[in-house]
C-alpha positions in Angstrom: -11.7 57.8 -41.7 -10.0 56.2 -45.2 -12.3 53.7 -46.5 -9.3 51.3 -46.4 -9.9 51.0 -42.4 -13.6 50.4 -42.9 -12.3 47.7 -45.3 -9.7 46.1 -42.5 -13.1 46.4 -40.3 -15.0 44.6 -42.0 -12.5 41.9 -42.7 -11.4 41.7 -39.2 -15.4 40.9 -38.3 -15.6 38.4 -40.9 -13.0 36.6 -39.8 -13.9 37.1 -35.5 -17.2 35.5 -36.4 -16.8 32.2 -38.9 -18.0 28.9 -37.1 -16.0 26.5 -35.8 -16.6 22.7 -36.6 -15.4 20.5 -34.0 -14.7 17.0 -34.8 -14.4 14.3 -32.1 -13.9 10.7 -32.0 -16.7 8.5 -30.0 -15.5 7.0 -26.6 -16.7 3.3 -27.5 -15.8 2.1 -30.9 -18.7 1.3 -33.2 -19.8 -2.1 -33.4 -22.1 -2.9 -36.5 -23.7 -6.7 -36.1 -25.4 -7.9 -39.9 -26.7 -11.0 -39.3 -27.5 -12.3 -43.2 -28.7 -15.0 -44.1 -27.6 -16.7 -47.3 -29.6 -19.1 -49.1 -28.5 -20.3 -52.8 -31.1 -22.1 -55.1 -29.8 -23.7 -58.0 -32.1 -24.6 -60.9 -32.9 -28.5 -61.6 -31.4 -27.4 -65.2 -27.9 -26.7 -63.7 -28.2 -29.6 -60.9 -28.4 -31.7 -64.6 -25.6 -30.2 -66.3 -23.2 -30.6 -63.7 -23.8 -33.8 -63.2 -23.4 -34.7 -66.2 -20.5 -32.6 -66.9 -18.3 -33.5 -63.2 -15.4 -32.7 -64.9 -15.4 -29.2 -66.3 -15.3 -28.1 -62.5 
């Protein structure tokens, strides 16, 4: 046999055997609940400043 057909073989295997990824969408859409809690602290030294200050806001 010409070593081209060894060649077509072997490319022909190559291909017949590559894995196949399968990508599906769930059934239920996903739900993501964060429950966050926020707390802000402001300084005494800023409390000060913009009270003194009421109109630069």
């Amino acid at each position: 046999m010409p070593k081209n057909i060894y060649y077509l073989m072997g490319a022909f295997f190559i291909v017949a055997c590559s894995p196949t990824v399968k990508i599906e969408a769930p059934e239920k859409p996903i739900e993501i609940n964060l429950n966050v809690n926020v707390k802000l602290e402001i300084q005494k030294d800023v409390k000060k400043a913009i009270a003194k200050n009421k109109d630069i806001f």
